[in-house]
C-alpha positions as CSV (number, residue, x, y, z in Angstrom):
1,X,-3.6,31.9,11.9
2,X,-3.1,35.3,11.4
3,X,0.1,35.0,12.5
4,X,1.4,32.5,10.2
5,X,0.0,34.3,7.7
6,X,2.4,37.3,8.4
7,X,5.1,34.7,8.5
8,X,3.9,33.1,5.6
9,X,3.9,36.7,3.6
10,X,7.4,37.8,5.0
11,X,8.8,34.9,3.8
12,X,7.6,34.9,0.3
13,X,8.8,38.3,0.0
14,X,12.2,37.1,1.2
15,X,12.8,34.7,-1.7
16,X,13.5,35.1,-5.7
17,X,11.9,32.1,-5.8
18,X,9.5,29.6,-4.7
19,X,8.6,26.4,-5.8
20,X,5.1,24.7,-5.0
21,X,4.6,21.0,-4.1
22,X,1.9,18.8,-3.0
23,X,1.7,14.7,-2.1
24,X,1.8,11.6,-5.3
25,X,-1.1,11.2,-7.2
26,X,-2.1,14.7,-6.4
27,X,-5.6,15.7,-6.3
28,X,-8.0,18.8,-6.5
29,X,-7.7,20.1,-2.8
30,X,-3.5,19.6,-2.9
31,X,-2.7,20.7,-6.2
32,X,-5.8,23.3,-6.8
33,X,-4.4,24.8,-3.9
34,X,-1.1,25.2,-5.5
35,X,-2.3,26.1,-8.5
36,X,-4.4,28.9,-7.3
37,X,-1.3,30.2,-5.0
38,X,1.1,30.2,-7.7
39,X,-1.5,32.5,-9.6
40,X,-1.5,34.9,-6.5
41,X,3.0,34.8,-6.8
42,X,2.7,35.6,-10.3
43,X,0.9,38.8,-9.4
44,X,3.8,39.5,-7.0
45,X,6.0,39.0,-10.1
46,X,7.6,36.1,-8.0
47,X,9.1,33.2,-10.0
48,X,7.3,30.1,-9.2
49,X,7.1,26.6,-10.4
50,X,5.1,23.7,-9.4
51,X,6.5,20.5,-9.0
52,X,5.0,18.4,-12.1
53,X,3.3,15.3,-10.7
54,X,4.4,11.7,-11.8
55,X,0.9,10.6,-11.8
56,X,-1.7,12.8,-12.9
57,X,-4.5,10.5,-12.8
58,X,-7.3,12.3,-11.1
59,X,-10.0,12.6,-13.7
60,X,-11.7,15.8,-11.9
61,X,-8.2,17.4,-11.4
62,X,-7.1,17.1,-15.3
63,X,-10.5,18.3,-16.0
64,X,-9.7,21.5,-13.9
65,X,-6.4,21.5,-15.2
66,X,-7.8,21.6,-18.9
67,X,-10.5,24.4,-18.3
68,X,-7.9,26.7,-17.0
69,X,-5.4,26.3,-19.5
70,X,-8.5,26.7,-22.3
71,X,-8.9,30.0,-20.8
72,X,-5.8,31.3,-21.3
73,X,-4.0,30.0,-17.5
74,X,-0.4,29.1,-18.2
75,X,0.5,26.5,-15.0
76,X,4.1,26.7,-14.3
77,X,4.8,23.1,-13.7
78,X,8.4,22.0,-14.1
79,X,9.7,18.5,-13.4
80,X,12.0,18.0,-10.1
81,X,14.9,17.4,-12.3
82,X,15.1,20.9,-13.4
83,X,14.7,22.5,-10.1
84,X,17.8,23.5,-8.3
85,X,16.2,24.6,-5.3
86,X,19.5,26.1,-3.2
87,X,17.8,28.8,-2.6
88,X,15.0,28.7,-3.3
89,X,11.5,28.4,-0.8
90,X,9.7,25.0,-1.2
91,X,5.8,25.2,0.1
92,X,4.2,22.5,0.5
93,X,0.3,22.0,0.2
94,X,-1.5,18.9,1.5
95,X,0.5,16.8,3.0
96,X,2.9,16.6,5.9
97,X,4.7,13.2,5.6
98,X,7.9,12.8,4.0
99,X,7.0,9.7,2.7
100,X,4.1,11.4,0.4
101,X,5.2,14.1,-0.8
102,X,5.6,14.4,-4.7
103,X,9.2,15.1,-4.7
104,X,11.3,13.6,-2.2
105,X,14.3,15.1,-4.2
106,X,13.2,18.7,-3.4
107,X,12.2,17.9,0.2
108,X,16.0,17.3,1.2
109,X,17.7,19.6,-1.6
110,X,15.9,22.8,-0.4
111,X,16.6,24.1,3.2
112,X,13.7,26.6,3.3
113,X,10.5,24.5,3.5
114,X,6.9,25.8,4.6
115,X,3.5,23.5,5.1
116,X,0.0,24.0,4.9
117,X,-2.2,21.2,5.4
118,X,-4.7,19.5,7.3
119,X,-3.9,15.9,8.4
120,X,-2.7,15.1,11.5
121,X,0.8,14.5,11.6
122,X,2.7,11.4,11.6
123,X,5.3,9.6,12.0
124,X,7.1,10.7,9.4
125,X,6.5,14.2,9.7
126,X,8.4,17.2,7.8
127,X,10.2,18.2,10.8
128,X,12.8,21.2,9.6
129,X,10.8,23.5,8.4
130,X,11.1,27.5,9.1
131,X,7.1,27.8,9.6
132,X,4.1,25.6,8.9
133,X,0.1,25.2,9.6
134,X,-1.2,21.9,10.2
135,X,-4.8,22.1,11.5
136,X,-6.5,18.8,11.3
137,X,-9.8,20.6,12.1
138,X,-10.2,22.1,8.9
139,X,-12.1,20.3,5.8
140,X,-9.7,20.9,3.4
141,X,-6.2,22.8,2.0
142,X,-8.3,24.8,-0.2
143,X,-10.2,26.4,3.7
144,X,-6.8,27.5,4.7
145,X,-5.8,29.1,2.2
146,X,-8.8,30.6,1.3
147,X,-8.8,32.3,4.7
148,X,-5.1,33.9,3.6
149,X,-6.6,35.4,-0.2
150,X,-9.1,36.5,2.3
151,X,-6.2,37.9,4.4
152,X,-4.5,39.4,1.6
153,X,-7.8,41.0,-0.1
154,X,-6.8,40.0,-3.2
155,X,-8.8,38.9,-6.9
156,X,-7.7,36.0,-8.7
157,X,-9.7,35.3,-12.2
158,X,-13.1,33.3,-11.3
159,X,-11.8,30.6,-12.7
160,X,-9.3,29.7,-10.2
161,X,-12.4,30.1,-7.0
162,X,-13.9,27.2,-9.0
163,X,-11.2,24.8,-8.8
164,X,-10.7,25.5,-5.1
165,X,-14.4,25.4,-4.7
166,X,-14.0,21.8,-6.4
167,X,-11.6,20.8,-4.3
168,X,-13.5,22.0,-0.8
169,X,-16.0,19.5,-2.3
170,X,-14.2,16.7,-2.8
171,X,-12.2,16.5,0.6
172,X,-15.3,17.6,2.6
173,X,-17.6,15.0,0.5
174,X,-19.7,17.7,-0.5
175,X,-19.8,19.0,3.1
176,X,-21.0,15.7,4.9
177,X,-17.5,15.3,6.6
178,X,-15.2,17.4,8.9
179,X,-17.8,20.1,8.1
180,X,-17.8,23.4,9.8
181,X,-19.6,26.4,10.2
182,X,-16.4,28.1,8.9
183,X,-15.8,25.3,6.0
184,X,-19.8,27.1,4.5
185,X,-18.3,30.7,5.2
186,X,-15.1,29.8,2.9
187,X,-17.8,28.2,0.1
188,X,-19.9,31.0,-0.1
189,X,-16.9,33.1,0.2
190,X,-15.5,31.2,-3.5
191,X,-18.9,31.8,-4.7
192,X,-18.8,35.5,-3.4
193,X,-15.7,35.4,-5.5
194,X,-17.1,34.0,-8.6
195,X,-16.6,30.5,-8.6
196,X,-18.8,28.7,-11.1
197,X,-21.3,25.9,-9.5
198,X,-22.1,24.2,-12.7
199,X,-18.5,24.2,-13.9
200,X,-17.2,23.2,-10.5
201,X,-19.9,19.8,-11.2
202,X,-18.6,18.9,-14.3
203,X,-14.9,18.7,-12.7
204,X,-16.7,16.3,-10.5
205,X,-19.1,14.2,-12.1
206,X,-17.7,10.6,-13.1
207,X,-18.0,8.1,-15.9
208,X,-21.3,5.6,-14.9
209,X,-19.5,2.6,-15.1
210,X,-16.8,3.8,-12.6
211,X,-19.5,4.3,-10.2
212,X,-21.3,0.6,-11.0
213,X,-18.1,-0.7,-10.8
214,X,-17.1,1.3,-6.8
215,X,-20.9,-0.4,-6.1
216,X,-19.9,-4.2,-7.3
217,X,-16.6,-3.6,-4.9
218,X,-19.2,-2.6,-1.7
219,X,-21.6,-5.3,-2.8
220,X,-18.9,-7.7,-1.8
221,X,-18.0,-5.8,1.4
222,X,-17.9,-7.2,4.9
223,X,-18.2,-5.9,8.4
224,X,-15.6,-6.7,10.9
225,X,-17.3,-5.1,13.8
226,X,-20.7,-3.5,14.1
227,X,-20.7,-0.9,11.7
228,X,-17.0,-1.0,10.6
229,X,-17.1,-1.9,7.0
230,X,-14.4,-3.2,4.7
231,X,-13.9,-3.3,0.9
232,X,-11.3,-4.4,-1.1
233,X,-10.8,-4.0,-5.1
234,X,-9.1,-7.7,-5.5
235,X,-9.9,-8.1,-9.5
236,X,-7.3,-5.2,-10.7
237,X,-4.7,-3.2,-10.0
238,X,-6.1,0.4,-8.8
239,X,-4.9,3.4,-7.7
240,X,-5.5,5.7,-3.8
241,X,-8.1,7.2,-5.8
242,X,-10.4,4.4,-6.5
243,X,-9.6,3.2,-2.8
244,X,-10.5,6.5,-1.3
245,X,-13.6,6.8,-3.2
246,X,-14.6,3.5,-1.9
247,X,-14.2,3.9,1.4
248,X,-15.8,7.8,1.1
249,X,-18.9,6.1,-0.4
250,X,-19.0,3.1,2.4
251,X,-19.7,5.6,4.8
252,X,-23.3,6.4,3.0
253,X,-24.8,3.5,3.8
254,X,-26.8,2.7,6.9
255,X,-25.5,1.1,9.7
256,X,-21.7,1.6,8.5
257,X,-20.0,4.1,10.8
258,X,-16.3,3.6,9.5
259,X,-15.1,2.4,6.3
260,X,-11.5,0.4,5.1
261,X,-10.9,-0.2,1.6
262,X,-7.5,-2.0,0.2
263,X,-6.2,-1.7,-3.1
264,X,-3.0,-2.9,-5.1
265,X,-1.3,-0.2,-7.1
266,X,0.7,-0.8,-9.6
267,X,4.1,-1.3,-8.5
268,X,2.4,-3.6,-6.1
269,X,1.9,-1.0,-3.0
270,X,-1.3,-1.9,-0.9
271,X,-3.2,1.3,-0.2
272,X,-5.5,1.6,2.3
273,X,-8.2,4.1,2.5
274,X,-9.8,4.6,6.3
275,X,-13.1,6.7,6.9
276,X,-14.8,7.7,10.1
277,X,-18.2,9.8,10.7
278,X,-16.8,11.0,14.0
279,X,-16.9,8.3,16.9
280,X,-13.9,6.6,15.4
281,X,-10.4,8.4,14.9
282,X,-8.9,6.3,11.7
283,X,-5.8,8.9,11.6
284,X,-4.4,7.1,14.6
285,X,-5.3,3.7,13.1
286,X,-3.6,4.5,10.4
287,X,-0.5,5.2,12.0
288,X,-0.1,2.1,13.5
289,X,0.3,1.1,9.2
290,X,2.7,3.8,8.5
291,X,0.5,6.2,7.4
292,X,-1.9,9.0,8.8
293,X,-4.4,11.8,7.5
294,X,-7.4,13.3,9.9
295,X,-9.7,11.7,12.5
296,X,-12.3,11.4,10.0
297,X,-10.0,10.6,6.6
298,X,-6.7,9.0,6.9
299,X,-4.8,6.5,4.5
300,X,-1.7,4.8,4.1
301,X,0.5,2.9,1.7
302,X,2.0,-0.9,2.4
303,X,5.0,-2.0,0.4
304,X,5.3,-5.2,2.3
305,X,3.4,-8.2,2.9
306,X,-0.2,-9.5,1.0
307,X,-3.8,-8.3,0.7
308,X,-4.9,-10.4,3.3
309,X,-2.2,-9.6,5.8
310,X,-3.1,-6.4,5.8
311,X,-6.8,-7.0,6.8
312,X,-5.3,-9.1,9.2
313,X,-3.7,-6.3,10.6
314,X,-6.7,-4.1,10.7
315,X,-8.7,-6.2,12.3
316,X,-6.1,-6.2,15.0
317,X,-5.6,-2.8,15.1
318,X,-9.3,-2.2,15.4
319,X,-9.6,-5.3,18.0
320,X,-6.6,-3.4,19.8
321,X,-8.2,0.1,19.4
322,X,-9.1,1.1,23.2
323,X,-12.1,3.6,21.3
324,X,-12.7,1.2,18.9
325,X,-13.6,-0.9,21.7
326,X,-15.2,1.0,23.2
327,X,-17.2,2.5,19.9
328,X,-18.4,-1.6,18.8
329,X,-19.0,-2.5,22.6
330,X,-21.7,0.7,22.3
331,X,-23.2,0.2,18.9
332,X,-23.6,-4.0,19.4
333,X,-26.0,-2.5,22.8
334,X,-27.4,0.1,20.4
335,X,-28.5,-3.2,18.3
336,X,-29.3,-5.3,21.4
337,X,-32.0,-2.7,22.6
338,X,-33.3,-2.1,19.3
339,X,-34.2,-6.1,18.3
340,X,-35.3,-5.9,22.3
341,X,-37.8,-3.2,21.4
């Protein structure tokens, strides 16, 4: 890591410019990441703009967004249009798929591209770029580059620890997934730093009937192995974010091991959300759609075919799935010997 860091540094320095970028429909982790990074160019008098997302629809993210710029935080967004980018250096937080990032544009206009993420990587994978750390072992964005601010020794105002504490939250599920030893040293390192508990629960807390709403959709869930549970919002169009939550909150129940949920977007995408506690790896089920993400959180987006041909196709996939066999062959014993007992 250290080493990429240097690269990562040497780089920077290198360029007159840099422009930030995370994936559509950004959220707390991807863009709070970029937000806080473009804080830390600004003190190297760097110029630096972050690509403006199309679809800012992430209730705790505007909520972030609005408490920084109520405290005086200027975020340099600019829209791809008005980004020439020759020479510029594009970094990208988040996200590691051509196919999701929020600017295609950019992503072939400027040569010099950098990534930091933690999804595994997929099929279609940013492949030219000059350096890049992908570590699908880490909880979030926010852990990695936490770990370079800690690198660099630097203070940022408080307020931007609590937006990355946020979004360590939210991708972590308030530390009940892909957690490490390493992912509580970088929280109590934001705290160190002064990030704000109580404000960092306000970006997150959510409107009741949102939440009675997510638990009508899992009321109506089924299971289409032992302990593989599926959702699907069918009444509206939605976006990832509804579907993510969904599947995140699956995953709480008893008895449900791994989690699907499908939604329709609204230029009539199907997304699919996929959510594992650890015996399952839904990144490379998620492939097999087109998409990807980490063992334990992976998506992807379906511009073809209905609804109900895409649970088709996970219940294939899952039927197909050598450890998913394997996984539902072990869990309907674990069942067996406990109704035995």
């Amino acid at each position: 890591m250290v080493d990429f860091f240097n690269e990562l540094t040497e780089n920077i320095q290198k360029h007159n410019k840099i422009i930030l970028m995370t994936h559509g429909t950004p959220d707390l982790d991807g863009l709070g990441s970029a937000i806080a990074f473009s804080e830390f160019l600004r003190l190297m008098n760097k110029e630096c703009y972050i690509v403006a997302p199309k679809n800012l629809i992430n209730k705790g993210l505007n909520k972030a967004i609005n408490f920084l710029q109520m405290n005086g935080v200027t975020i340099p967004f600019k829209h791809e249009n008005s980004i020439d980018g020759t020479e510029d250096l594009l970094i990208i937080f988040d996200v590691n798929q051509n196919n999701f990032v929020e600017s295609p544009l950019l992503l072939e206009r400027i040569k010099d591209k950098i990534i930091i993420d933690h999804h595994s990587k997929g099929l279609n994978q940013v492949s030219d770029t000059i350096c890049e750390y992908v570590d699908d072992e880490k909880s979030s964005t926010v852990e990695i580059l936490g770990e370079y601010l800690k690198y660099l020794d630097i203070q940022l105002d408080s307020g931007f620890y609590t937006v990355l504490l946020a979004g360590l939250c939210i991708d972590s599920d308030d530390f009940n997934f892909k957690t490490t030893a390493e992912t509580f040293q970088m929280a109590s390192y934001l705290v160190q730093k002064g990030a704000d508990l109580r404000k960092k629960q306000e970006f997150l807390k959510e409107p009741i009937d949102v939440v009675f709403e997510r638990y009508n959709y899992i009321k109506n869930s089924i299971l289409i192995e032992e302990n593989i549970c599926l959702s699907v919002v069918n009444d509206r169009v939605c976006s990832s974010i509804t579907v993510a939550k969904l599947a995140d909150e699956m995953l709480k129940f008893e008895n449900v091991d791994v989690s699907f949920a499908l939604g329709i977007g609204k230029n009539g995408e199907i997304f699919v959300s996929a959510r594992s506690l650890g015996d399952v790896d839904v990144s490379k089920l998620m492939v097999k759609l087109g998409g990807g993400g980490r063992p334990s959180s992976a998506a992807a987006r379906i511009y073809d075919g209905s609804v109900n041909d895409v649970i088709e196709s996970i219940k294939t996939i899952v039927k197909e799935d050598e450890e998913c066999v394997s996984y539902c062959l072990r869990m309907s014993k674990n069942k067996a010997r406990k109704t035995t007992l």
